[in-house]
Each structure stands twice: as structure tokens, then as C-alpha cells.
N, C-alpha and C positions, 0 to 999 in steps of 0.2 A: 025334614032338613037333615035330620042326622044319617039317616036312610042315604041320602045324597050325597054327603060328606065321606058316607062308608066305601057308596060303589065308585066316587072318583079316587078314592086313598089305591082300591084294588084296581081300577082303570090304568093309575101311574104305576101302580107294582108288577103290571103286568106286561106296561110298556114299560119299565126298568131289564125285565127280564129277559124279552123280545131284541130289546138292544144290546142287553150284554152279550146277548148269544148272537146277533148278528155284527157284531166288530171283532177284530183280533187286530195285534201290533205285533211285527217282525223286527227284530233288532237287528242289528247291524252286522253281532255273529252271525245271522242267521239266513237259510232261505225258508219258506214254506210252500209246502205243496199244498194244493184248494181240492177235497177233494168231493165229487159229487156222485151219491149212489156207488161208493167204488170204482170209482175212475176219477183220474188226474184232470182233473180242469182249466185249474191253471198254477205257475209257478210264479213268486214274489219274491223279487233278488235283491228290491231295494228296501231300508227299514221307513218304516212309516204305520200307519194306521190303514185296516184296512173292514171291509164288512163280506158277509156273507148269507145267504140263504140258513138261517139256525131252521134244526131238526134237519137240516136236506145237506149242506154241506159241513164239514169236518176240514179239521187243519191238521199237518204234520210238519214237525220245524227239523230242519237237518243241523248242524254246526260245520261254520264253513271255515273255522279256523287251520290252523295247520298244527297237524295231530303226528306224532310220534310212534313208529313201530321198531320195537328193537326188542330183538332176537332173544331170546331168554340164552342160549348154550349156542354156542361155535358151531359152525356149520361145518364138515371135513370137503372139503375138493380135491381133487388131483390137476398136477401139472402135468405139461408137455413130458419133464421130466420123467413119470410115472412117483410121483412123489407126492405124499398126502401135507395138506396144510391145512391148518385149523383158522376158520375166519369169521372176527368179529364184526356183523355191521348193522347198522339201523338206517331205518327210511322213515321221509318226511312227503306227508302227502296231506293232499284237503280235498274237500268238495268244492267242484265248479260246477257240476250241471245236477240238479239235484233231479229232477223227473227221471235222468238218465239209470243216474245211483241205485234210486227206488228201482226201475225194473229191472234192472240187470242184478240185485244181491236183495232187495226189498230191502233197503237203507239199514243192513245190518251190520255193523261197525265191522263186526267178527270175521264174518263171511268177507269183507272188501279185502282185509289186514289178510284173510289168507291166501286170498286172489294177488297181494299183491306180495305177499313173502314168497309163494310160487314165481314169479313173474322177474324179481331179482336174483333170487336162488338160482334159477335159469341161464340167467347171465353171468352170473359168477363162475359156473360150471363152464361154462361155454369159453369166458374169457381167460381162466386158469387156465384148462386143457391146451392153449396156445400160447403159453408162456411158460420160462423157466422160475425157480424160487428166487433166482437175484430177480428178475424183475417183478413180481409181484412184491417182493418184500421191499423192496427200496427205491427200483430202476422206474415202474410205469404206473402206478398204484393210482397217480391224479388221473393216465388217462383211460385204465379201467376204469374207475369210476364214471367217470362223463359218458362212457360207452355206453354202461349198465343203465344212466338214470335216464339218457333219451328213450333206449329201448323198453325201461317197464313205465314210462312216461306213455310211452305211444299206445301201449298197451290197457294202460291202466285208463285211458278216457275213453275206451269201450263201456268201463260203466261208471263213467262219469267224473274219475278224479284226476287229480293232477298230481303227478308225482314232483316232488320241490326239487329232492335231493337224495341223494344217495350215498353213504358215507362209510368207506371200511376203517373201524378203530386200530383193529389188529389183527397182525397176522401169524400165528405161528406155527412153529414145527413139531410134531408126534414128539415124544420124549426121544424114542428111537433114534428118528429122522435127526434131532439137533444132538444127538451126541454124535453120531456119522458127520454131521457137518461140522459143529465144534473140534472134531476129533483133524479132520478133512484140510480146518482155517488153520490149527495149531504146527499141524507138517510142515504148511506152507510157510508160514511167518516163522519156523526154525528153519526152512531153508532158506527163506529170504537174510537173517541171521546170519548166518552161516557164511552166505557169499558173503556178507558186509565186512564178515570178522577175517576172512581171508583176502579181502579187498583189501582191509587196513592195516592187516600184516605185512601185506605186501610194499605198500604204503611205506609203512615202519620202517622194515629194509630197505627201502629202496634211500628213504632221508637217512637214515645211519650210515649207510656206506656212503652217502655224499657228504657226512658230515666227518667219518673217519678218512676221506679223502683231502676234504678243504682244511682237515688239522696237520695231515703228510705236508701238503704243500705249504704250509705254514712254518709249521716246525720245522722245516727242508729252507725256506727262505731266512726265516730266521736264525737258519744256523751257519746260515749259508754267510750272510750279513756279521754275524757274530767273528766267522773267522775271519773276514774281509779286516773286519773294524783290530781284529786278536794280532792280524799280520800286521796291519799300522802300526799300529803299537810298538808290536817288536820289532820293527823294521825303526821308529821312532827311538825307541830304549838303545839298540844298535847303536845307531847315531849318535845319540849321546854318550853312551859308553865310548862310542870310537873319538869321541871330539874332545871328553876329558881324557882320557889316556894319552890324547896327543901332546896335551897342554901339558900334562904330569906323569909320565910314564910310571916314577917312581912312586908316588901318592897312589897313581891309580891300582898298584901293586899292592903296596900296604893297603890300600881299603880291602881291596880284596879276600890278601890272607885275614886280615881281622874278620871279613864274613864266615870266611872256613873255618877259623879257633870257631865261630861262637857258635857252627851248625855240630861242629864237629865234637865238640865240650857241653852241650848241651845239658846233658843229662848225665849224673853222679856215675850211673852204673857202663858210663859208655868205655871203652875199652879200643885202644887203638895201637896197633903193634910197629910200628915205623923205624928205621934207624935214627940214631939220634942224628947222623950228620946230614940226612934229608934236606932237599931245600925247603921242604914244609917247616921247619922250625928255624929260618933263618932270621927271621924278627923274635924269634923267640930268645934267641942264641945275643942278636947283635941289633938292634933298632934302626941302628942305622947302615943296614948290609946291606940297601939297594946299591945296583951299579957294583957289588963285590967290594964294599968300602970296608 
């Protein structure tokens, strides 16, 4: 009995073991390759549970996520220009065909990442060489890019992956090279300057002399106006003066010299040398000497 007990415990351990070795399960990162005697038998792209011949076939699982390759140190290019630039970029790629992957690199992460940093490098070189630094730096850079990721795209599913994306961070100039252009921008923007400030001199002058203009014509009407309103006046005071003198020949007399005593007497130290029998002092002399009375 126990003898019986014994060999079905080893019976089940042996078909425990039989099973574990003939099932595996792929996840959903994953593909695997089936492989039999050293060749690819079959390929598993979707996850699930699956079995196999144990001792005869072997599994290999790839990761089919999308993996990152970026450049450790700036790659140097030349432009059209003959002009070096320093450029940063990284790429995004994954496995789509994993049987492919395995032959063409034997699913060596290493080896794909250097097939494929050739493959843009490439591109990069090719697409600089035809362009100047404004457009790489600022002007065309989105559609570099899209040039680069079709071509190491089309390239890179020769062994089996897909390139996502291809992406330059940055681009810049040799130390050299950006003080020549810094040096190149700084000319320009002091001639641009320059004309500005001679623009708005010109500017300046041109409103001052219309504005010493429209003060000539101003102060010219206004003075103009002033004597208009100055000759009223005394053409008005006239009148009047001629309209009382009419009325009082003799009043108008005496007012008079009394204005001459008081311009003429003014002041203490004034000094006035006259004969006395003058007709200036004939109100002085007699009040009542108008008419010779």
C-alpha cells in the first residue's frame, strides 16, 4: 500500500514537472520566439498561455515596448555653409517583428541601438550638408526631422524594428563658430540702430522746424491782430480826444498842461531849463490864461 502511495506521489511529481516544462505564458510586453533544435519554429505576438515540446524546444521573449536611444555626447555635422554644428538627438524605437530582430542582430539590444544610431547619424549628415545654420537652428528643424525618422524607419525594419520617432534637442555652434555669429548678429542690430537713430533725427527736425514754423505764423498773426486791435484804439482815443477838445477847447488845454507839470515834475532831481514867460507856465503864471484872459 504504501509502496503504491509512494510511486503515484513520484507518478504526479513527475507529471508536475513534464508540465511545467511543457507550458510558458507571454505577456503582453512581450513576443517569443519557439525555438526547436536551434531554429525558430514559431513566433507568439499575442499574450496568453502557451505549451511546448520540454527538453526539445526552448523559449526566447524579446520586449516589445518602445525603448529609448540617446546619444551620450553631440554628434558635430557640417552645413551647406561649411560650418560645424554640434547636435543633440535621441530616438525612439521598438520591436515589431521579433523572428526578423533575432536574425538580422541575434536579438542583441546593443548591436540594433548601433545599427540604428548609424542609420540616423546618416541622415543627419546628409540633411545638414543641404542646409544653412538659420535653417537648421530655427527655419526647418520639424521637417528635418520627419525626413530622418522615415528614412531610419525604412531602414531599421530590415531587422525588424520600427523607428517611432526621431527627435533633435539641440543644436549648437563650436565656441568659435558662435562668437563669429554673435559677433556677425551684434553689427547688424548696431546697424539696424543706427539707421533707426538717424531716422528719428531726421524725424526730430523735420517736427521742430514745423513747429518753429507754425509759432512764426502765430506770433505774425498775433501781432498782426494786436496792432489791428492797437490802431482801434488810437484811432478810438483820437476821437475822443478830438470830441472833448471840441466841447472845451479850454479844459481840454488845461488837462493837458496839468499832464505835462506832472510827467515833467516828476521826480525831485528833475531839472528843466525854460524861459519863464514860456507858454508852458502859463497856468502856472495865471489859471485862468486860457483864450489870453
Amino acid at each position: 500500500m504504501n509502496k503504491s502511495i509512494g510511486t503515484l506521489v513520484i507518478i504526479l511529481l513527475v507529471a508536475l514537472v513534464v508540465l511545467s516544462g511543457s507550458t510558458y505564458t507571454v505577456d503582453q510586453r512581450q513576443n517569443a520566439l519557439v525555438f526547436q533544435l536551434g531554429e525558430v519554429v514559431s513566433v507568439k505576438t499575442k499574450p496568453g498561455l502557451y505549451f511546448k515540446l520540454p527538453m526539445v524546444q526552448n523559449i526566447r521573449y524579446f520586449d516589445t515596448r518602445i525603448l529609448t536611444l540617446d546619444a551620450g555626447d553631440p554628434e558635430r555635422f557640417i552645413t551647406s555653409e561649411k560650418k560645424n554644428v554640434l547636435v543633440d538627438s535621441f530616438i525612439k524605437w521598438r520591436v515589431i517583428d521579433a523572428r526578423q530582430y533575432y536574425v538580422s542582430v541575434g536579438g542583441d539590444e546593443k548591436r540594433a541601438e548601433i545599427r540604428l544610431n548609424q542609420t540616423v547619424n546618416d541622415g543627419l549628415r546628409a540633411e545638414f550638408g543641404r542646409r544653412t545654420i538659420n535653417e537648421v537652428v530655427s527655419g526647418r528643424r520639424e521637417e528635418i526631422m520627419k525626413t530622418i525618422r522615415a528614412k531610419a524607419d525604412q531602414d531599421a525594419r530590415k531587422i525588424g524594428v520600427q523607428v517611432v520617432d526621431v527627435r533633435i534637442k539641440r543644436v549648437d555652434l563650436p565656441e568659435t563658430v558662435s562668437e563669429n555669429v554673435y559677433g556677425r548678429m551684434q553689427a547688424e542690430r548696431k546697424q539696424v540702430a543706427n539707421e533707426l537713430r538717424s531716422t528719428g533725427a531726421a524725424e526730430a527736425e523735420k517736427i521742430k522746424a514745423d513747429a518753429d514754423k507754425q509759432k512764426d505764423v502765430i506770433v505774425a498773426e498775433a501781432y498782426r491782430d494786436a496792432q489791428s486791435v492797437k490802431g482801434l484804439g488810437d484811432a478810438k482815443a483820437s476821437s475822443v480826444y478830438a470830441a472833448a477838445y471840441g466841447k472845451n477847447a479850454e479844459f481840454y488845454a488845461f488837462y493837458r498842461s496839468m499832464q505835462a507839470y506832472r510827467e515833467s515834475f516828476k521826480s525831485k532831481s528833475d531839472v528843466m531849463v525854460l524861459d519863464p514867460s514860456a507858454d508852458f507856465f502859463k497856468y502856472l503864471k495865471n489859471p485862468r490864461a486860457a483864450g489870453g484872459k
